[in-house]
MDTraj code that builds the backbone (N, CA, C; nanometers):
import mdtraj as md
import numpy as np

residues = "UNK UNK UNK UNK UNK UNK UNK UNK UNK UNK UNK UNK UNK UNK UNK UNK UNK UNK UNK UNK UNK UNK UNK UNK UNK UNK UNK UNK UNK UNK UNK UNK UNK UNK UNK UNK UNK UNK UNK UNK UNK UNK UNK UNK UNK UNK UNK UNK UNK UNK UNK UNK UNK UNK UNK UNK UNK UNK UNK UNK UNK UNK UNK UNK UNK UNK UNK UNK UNK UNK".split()
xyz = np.array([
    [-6.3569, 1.2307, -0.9313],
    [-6.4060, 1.1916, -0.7999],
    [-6.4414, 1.3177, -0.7214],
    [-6.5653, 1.3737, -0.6290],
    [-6.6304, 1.4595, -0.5811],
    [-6.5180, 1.4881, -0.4794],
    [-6.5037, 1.5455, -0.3954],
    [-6.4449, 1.6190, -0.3270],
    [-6.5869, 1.5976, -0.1825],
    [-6.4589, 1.5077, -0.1061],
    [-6.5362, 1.4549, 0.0303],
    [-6.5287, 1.5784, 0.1407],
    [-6.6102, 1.6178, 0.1813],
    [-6.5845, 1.7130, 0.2747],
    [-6.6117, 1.6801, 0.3965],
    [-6.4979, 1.7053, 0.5426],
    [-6.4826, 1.6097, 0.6648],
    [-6.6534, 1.6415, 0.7304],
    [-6.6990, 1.7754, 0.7140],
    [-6.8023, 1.7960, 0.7566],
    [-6.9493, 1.7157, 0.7579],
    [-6.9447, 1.7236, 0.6420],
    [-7.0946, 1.6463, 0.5478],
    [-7.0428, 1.4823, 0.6105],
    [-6.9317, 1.4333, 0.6070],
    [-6.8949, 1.3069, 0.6329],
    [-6.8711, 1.2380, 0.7936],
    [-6.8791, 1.3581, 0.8691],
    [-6.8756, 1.3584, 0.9986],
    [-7.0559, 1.3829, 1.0683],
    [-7.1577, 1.4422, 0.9550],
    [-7.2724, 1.4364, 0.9872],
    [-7.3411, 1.3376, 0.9679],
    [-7.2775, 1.2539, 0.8247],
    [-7.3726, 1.1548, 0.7839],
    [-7.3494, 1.0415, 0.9156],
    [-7.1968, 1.0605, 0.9781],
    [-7.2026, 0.8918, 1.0619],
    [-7.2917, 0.9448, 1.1943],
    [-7.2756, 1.1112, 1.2172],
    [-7.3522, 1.1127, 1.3506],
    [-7.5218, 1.1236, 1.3303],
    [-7.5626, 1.0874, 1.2279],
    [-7.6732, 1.0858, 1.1936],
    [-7.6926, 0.9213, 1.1831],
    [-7.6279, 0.8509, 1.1025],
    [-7.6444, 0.7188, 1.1188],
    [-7.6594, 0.6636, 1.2657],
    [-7.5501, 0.7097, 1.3619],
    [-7.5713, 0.6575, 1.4813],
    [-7.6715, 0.7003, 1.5518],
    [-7.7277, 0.7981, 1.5161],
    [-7.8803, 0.8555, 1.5752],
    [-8.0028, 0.7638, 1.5149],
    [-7.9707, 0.7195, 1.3561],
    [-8.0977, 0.6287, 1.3276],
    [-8.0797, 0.5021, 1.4061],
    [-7.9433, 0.4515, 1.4235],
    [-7.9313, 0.3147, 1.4593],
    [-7.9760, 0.3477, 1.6377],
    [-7.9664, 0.4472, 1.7291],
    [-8.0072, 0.4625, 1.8600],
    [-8.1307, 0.4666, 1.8779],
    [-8.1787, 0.5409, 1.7504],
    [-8.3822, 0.5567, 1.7741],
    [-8.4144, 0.4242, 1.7370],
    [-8.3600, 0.3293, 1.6217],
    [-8.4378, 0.2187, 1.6097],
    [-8.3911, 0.1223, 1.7192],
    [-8.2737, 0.1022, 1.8079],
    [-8.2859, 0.0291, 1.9383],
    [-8.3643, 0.0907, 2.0742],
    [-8.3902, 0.2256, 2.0324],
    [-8.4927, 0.2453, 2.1516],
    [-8.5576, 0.2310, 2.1272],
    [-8.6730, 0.2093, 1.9876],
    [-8.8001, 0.1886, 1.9566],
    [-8.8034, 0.0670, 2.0102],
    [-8.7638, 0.0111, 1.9715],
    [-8.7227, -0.1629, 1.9639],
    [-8.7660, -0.1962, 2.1411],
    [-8.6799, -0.1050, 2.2114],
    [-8.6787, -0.1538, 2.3430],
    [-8.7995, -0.0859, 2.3998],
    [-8.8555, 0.0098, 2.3405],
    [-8.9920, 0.0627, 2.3862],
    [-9.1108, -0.0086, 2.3733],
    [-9.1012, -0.0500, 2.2609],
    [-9.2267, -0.1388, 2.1767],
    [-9.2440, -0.2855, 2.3161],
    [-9.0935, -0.3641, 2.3186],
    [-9.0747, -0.4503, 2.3994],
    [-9.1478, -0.4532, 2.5390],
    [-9.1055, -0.3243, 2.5804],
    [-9.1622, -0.2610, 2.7402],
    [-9.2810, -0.2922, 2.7527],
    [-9.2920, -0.2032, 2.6539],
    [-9.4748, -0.1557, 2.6344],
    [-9.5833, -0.2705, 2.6104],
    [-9.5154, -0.3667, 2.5223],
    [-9.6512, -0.4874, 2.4893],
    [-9.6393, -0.5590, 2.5989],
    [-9.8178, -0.5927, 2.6199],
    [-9.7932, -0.6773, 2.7079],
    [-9.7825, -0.8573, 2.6748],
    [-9.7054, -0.8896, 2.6027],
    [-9.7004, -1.0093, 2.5595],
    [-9.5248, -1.0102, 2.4959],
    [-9.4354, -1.1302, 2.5073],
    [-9.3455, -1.1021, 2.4313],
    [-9.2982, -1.0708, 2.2871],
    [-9.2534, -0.9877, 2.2597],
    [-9.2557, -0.9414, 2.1243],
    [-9.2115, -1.0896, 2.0584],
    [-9.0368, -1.1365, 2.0962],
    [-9.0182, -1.2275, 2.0172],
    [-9.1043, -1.3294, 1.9965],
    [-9.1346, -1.4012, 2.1381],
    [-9.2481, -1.4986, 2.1056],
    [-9.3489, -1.5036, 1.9991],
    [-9.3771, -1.3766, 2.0013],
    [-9.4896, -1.4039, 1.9117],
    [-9.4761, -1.3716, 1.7439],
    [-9.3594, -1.3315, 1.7747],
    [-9.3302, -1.3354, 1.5679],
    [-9.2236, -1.4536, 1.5709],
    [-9.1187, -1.5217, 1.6354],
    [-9.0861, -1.6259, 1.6095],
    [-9.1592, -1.7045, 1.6007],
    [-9.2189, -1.7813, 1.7178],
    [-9.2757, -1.9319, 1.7513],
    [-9.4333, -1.8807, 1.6971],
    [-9.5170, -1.7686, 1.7156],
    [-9.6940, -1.8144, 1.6943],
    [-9.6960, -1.7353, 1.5639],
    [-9.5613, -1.7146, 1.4702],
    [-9.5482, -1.6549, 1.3089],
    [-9.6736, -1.5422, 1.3041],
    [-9.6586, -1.4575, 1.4209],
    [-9.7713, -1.3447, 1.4085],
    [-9.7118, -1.1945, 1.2980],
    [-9.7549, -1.2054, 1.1472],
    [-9.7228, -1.1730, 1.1039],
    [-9.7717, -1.0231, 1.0964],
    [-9.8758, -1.0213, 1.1546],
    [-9.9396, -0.8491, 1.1654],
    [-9.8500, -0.8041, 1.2587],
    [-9.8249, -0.8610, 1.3799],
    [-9.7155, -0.7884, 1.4333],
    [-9.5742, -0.7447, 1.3763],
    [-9.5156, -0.8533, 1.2861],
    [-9.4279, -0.8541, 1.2073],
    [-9.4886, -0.6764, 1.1222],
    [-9.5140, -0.6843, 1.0671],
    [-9.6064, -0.5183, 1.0144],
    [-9.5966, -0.4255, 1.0473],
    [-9.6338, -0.4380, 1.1842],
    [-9.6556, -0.3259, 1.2792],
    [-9.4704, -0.2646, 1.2851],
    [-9.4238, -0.3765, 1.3425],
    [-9.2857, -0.3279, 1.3774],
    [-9.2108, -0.2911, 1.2355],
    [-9.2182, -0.3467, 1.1303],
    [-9.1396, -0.2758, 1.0133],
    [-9.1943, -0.1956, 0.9746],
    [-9.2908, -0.1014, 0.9758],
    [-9.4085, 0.0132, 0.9409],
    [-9.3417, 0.1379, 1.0937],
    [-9.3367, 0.0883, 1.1778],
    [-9.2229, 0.1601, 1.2787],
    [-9.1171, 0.2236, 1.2352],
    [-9.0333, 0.0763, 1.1857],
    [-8.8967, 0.1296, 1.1072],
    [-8.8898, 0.1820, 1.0092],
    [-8.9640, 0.1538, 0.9627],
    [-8.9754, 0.2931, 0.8421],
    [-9.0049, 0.3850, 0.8289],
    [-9.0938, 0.4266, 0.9553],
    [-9.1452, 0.5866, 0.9824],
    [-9.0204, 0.6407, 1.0400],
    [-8.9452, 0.5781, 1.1016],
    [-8.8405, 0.6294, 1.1892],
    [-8.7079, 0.6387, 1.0755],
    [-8.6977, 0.5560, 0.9787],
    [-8.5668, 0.5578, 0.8912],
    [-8.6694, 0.6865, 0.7571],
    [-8.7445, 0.6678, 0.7303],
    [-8.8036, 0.8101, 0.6839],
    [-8.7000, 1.0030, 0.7689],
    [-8.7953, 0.9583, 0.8759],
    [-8.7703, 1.0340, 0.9743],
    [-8.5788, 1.1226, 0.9544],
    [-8.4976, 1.0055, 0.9520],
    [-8.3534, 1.0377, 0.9929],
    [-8.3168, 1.0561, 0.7922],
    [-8.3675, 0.9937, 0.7600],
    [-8.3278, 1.0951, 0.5969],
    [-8.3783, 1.1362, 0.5852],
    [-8.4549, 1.1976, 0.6417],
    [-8.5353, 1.3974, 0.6029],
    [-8.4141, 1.4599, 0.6661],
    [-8.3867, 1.3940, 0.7539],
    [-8.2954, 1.5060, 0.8755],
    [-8.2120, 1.5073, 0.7623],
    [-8.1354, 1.3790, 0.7064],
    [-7.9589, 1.3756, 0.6588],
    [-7.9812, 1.4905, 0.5604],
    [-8.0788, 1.4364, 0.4531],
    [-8.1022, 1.5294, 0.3675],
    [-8.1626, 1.6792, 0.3289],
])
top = md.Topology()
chain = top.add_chain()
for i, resn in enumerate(residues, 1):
    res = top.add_residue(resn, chain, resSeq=i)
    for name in ("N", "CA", "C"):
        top.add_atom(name, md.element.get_by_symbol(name[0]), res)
traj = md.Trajectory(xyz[None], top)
C-alpha cells in the first residue's frame, strides 16, 4: 500500500472544494446572466442545446481543476 502523504491529501480535498465552488458559481452565473430561466427551460421545454451548453461548461471547468490537481 503507497504511502499517503497528509500534504498531497490535504491538496487534493482543497482542490476538490475549489472545483465544487467554481462549478456552483458557474451555475449561479450562467443563472444571472440568461435572460430566461435556466431550469425552465431544460426541465419543462426539454431544451436540450441548452442542456450542452451547460455540460460543455462543466467540463471546461472540471478540465480546468485537474490540470491544477495534477
Amino acid at each position: 500500500m503507497p504511502d499517503l502523504h497528509p500534504e498531497i491529501l490535504l491538496a487534493s480535498v482543497v482542490y476538490t472544494a475549489l472545483g465544487l465552488a467554481l462549478f456552483g458559481g458557474s451555475l449561479w452565473i450562467a443563472t444571472k446572466v440568461a435572460p430566461f430561466s435556466i431550469q425552465k427551460e431544460i426541465e419543462e421545454d426539454q431544451n436540450t442545446a441548452l442542456g450542452i451548453i451547460l455540460g460543455a461548461m462543466f467540463i471546461g471547468i472540471a478540465i480546468i481543476v485537474a490540470a491544477a490537481i495534477g
